[in-house]
C-alpha positions as a Python dict, from the first residue, in 0.01 Angstrom:
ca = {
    (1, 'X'): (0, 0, 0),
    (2, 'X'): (117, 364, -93),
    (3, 'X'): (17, 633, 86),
    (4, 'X'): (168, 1013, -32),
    (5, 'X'): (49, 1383, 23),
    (6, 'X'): (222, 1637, -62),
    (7, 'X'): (183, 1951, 279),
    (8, 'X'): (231, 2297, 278),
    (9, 'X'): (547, 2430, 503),
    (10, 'X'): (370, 2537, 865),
    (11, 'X'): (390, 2469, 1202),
    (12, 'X'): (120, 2237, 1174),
    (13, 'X'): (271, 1998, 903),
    (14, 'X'): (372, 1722, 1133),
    (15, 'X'): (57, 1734, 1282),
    (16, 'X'): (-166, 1671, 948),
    (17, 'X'): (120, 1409, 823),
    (18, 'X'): (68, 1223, 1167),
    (19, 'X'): (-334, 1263, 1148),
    (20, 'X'): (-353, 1171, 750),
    (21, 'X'): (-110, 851, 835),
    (22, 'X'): (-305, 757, 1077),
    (23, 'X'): (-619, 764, 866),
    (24, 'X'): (-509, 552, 602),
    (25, 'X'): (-286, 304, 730),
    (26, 'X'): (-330, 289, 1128),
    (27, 'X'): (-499, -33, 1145),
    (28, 'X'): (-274, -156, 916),
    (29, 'X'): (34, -225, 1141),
    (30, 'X'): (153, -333, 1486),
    (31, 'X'): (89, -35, 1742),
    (32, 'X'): (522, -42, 1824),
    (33, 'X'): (605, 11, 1441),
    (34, 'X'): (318, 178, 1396),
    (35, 'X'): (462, 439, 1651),
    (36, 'X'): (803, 469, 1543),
    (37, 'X'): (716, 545, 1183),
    (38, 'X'): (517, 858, 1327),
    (39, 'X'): (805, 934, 1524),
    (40, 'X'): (1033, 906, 1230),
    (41, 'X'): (779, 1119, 1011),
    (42, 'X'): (750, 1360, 1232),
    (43, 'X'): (1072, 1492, 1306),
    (44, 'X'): (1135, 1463, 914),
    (45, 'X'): (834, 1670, 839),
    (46, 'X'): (926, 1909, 1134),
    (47, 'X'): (1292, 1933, 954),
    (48, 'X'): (1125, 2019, 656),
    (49, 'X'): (938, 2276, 772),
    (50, 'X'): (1170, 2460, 931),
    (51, 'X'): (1464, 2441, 708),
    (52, 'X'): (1330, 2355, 361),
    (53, 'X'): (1154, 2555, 119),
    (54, 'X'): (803, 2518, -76),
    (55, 'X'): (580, 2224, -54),
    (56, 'X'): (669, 1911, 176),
    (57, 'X'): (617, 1524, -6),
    (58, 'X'): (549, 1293, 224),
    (59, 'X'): (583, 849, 92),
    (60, 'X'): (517, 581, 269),
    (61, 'X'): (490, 221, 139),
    (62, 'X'): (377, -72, 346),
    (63, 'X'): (442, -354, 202),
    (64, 'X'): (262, -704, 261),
    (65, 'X'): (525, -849, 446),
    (66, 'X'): (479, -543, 700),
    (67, 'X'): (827, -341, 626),
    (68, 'X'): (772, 27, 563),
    (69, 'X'): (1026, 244, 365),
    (70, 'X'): (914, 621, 316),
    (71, 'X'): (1057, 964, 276),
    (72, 'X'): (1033, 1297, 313),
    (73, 'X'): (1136, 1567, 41),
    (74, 'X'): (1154, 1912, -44),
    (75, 'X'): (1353, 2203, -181),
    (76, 'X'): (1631, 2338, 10),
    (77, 'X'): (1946, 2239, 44),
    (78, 'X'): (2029, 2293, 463),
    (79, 'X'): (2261, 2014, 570),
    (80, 'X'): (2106, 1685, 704),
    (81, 'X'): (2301, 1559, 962),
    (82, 'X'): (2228, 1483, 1334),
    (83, 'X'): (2348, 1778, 1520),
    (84, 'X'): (2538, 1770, 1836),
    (85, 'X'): (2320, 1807, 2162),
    (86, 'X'): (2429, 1982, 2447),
    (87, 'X'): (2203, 1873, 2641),
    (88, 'X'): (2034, 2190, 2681),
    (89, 'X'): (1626, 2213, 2780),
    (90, 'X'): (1538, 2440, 2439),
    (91, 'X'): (1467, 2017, 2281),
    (92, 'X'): (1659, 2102, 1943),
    (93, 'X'): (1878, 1903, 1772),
    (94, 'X'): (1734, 1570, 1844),
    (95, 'X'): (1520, 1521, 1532),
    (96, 'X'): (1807, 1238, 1308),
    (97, 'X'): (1913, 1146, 1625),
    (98, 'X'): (1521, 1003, 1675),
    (99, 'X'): (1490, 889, 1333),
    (100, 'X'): (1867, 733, 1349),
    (101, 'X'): (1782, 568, 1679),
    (102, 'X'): (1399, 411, 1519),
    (103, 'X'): (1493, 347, 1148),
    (104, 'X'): (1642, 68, 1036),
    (105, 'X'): (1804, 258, 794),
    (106, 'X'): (1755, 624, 665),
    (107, 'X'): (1978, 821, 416),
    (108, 'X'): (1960, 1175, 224),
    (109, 'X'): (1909, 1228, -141),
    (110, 'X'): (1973, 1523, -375),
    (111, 'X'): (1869, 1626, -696),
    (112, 'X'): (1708, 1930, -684),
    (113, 'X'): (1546, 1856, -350),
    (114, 'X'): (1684, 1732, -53),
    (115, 'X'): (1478, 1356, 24),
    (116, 'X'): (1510, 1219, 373),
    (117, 'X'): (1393, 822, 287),
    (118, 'X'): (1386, 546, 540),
    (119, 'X'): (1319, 206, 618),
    (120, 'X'): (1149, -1, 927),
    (121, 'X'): (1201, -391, 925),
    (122, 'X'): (865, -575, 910),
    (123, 'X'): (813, -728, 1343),
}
């Protein structure tokens, strides 16, 4: 099953990726995976928003077997990297840490756009 929108850049954009995820493939997998591929689209999404420029495309596939892969993309061209934390209480700079932590795998493309794609395992 694919599932892609394509969200304007605002505050709110995690939110309605979460929400319109939710809607259309919620039932679909366990409640742990489930969770972490929120998490993981999320702090992508929240990325996006407030470093990227224009629209924000959000992918996910499920496939039958239960592993996800998905992405993120949009234009802009602000490094993706995890940034070091100092442990400070302001919460920023934890996003790729998150998504490093859940994914299996994630990795950054460019061509034009920068695309933040990922994979979770099937449980």
């Amino acid at each position: 099953m694919r599932f892609e929108v394509n969200l304007s850049r605002a505050e709110a954009s995690a939110r309605e990726a979460r929400d319109l995820i939710d809607q259309e493939i919620g039932d679909r997998m366990p409640a742990v995976s489930f969770f972490d591929l929120l998490t993981i689209v999320n702090e992508l999404v929240s990325n996006a928003a407030r470093f990227g420029e224009g629209e924000i495309l959000v992918c996910v596939d499920l496939g039958s077997d239960g592993a996800v892969s998905g992405a993120v993309e949009n234009i802009g061209s602000a490094a993706v990297e995890p940034s070091s934390w100092s442990g400070g209480t302001e919460g920023h700079g934890l996003g790729l840490r998150i998504v490093d932590a859940l994914a299996d795998r994630w990795w950054v493309e460019r061509n034009g756009t920068t695309r933040v794609a990922f994979t979770l395992e099937a449980d």
